[in-house]
N, C-alpha and C positions, 0 to 999 in steps of 0.2 A: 504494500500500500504506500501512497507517495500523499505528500500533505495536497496537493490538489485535488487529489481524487476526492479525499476525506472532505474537501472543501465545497466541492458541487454536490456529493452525498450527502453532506449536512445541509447545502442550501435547500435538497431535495423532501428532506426529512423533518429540521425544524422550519423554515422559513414558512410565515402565513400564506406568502403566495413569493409566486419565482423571482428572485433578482433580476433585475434587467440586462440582458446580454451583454452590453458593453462595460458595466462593471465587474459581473463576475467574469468578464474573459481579461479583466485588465488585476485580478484578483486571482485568477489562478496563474499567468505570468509571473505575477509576484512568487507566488507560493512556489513555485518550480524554482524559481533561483531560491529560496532559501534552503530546495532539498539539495541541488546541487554544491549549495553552501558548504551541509552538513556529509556532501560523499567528495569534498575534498574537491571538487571537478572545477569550480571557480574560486577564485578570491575577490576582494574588492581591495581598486586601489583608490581612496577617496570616495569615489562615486561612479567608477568604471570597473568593468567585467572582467576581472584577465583569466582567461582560459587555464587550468591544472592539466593532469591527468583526466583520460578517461576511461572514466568507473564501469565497468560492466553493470549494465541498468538492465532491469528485466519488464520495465515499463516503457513499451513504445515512445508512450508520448514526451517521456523523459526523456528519452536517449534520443528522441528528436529535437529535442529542445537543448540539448549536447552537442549536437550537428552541426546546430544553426547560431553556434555562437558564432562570433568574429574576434579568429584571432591572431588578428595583426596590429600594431599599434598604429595610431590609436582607436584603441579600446573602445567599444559600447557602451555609452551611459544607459546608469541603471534604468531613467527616466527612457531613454530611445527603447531599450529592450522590449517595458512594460507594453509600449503601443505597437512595436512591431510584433514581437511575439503574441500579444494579447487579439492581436485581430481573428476574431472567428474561434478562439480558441473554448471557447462555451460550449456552441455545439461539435467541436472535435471531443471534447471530453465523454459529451452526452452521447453521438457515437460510439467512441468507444464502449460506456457500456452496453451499451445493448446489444453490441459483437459480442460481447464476455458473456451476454448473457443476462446484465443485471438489472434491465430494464424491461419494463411489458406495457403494451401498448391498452388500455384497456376499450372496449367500445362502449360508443354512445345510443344508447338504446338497444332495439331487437336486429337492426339490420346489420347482416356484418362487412358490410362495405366499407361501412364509415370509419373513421378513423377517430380514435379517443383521445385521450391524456396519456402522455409517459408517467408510470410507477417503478420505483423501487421493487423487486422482489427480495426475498430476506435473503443472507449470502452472509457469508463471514466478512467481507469489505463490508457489507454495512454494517456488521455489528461492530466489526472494530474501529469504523469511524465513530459509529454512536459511544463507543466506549472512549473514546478520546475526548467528545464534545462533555462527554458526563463528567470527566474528570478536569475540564476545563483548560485544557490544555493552552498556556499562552499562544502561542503561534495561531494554533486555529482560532481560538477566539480571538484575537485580532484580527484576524481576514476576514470572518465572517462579519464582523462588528462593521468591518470597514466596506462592506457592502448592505448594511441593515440587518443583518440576521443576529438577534441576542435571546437570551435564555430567559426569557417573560416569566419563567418559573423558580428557577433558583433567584432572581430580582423577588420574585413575591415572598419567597420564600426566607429569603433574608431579610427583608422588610418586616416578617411576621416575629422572627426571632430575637430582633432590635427590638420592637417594639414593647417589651415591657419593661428592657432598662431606661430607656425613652421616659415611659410614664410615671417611673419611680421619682427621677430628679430632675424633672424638665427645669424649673428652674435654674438651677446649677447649671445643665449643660447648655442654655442658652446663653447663661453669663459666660462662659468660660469661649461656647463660640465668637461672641460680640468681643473679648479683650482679648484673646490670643490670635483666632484666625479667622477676621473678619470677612475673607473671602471664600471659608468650609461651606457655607448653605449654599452659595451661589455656582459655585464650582459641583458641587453635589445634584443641584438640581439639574443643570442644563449636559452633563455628562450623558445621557441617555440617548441626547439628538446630537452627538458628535459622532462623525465616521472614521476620527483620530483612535490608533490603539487608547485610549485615553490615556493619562500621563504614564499609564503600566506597561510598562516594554517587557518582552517575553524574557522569561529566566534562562539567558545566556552569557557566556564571559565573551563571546563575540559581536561588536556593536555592528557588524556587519548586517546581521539580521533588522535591526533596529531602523539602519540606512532602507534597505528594502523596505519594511512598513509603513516607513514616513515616505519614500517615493510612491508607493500604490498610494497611499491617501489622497499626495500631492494629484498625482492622476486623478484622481476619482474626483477631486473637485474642478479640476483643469477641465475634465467631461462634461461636468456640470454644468458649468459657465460657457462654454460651446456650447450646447444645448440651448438656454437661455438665450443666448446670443441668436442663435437660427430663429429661434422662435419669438423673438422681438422683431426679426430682419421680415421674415414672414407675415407677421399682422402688419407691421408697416406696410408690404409688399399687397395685402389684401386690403386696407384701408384705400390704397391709393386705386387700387382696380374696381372699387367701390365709387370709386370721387370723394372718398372723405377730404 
């Protein structure tokens, strides 16, 4: 299993409804370099890709993503990778399972013509993605976050378990937040609608991983603002074909 699989598997498994293509293909890009990270096969220097050894990978997609580095100097920024390698790479993944197997088409109604929803069927890759997302694993939970996907349950669930030292001394812990750290409530509130690993960067002695999750984020709002952008260019573009 490779952290992107685990990452479209969980988007498949927890997410309300599916992330939009072009962030989770700019979020599993990321996640490939950080497995490559960890099989030796790149290093970062700064913010560019330099090519290692290569690792005998038993994941296609991996070892295609091995292929297609550049290595000559100079080097790939981590940022060029994310968009080059990120194009289309959503439904290459979602592909792939369903070659291996680990997807079923289900139909819609009696007729079997039709074509359904993709599902998950149960597989040991999804239990052992599920088994990573359960134990919270930094990495992935940072990817996932940084495409919208959070654990709505352990959040309640935590919420429920604070709340009776909460009620014991509210008093106290409001003064204590108001004269120590004035910015604890504000920072705690607005943390849920951030697509930043939030200030918790994954438990490694390599900040390289770190570089990776703040360049996906930086993408992921780089996307956004494009977006925005067409779609301001656009109503301007129909206002005017309107005669406004």
């Amino acid at each position: 299993m490779t952290t992107a699989r685990d990452l479209i598997i969980t988007a498949m498994d927890v997410a309300p409804g599916p992330p939009a293509a072009g962030e989770l293909s700019l979020a599993l890009a990321g996640a490939e370099l950080i497995d490559l990270l960890a099989a030796e096969a790149i290093r970062l220097d700064d913010d560019r890709i330099v090519p290692g050894h290569r690792p005998a990978l038993t994941d296609p997609l991996l070892d295609q993503a091995t292929e297609s580095l550049t290595r000559e100097a100079p080097y790939e920024t981590v940022a060029d990778w994310l968009w080059r390698r990120g194009l289309g790479l959503a439904p290459a993944y979602l592909s792939a399972l369903e070659t291996d197997g680990q997807l079923t088409r289900r139909r819609r109604g009696l007729l079997p013509f039709r074509t359904g929803w993709t599902a998950l069927v149960d597989s040991p890759d999804r239990r052992l993605a599920g088994e990573r997302w359960a134990a919270q694993e930094p990495v992935l939970v940072a990817l996932a976050a940084a495409v919208g996907i959070r654990d709505g349950e352990t959040d309640e669930a935590d919420e429920a378990a604070e709340a009776p030292d909460e009620a014991a001394d509210t008093t106290a812990a409001d003064e204590a937040a108001d004269t120590e750290t004035p910015n604890t409530k504000t920072s705690a509130a607005e943390a849920p609608d951030t697509a930043v690993p939030d200030t918790e960067t994954p438990d490694t002695a390599d900040d390289a991983v770190e570089t990776v999750l703040v360049a996906v984020n930086e993408a992921l709002l780089e996307l956004e603002a494009v977006r925005q952008r067409r779609s301001i260019e656009q109503d301007a573009f129909d206002n005017v074909w309107r005669g406004y």
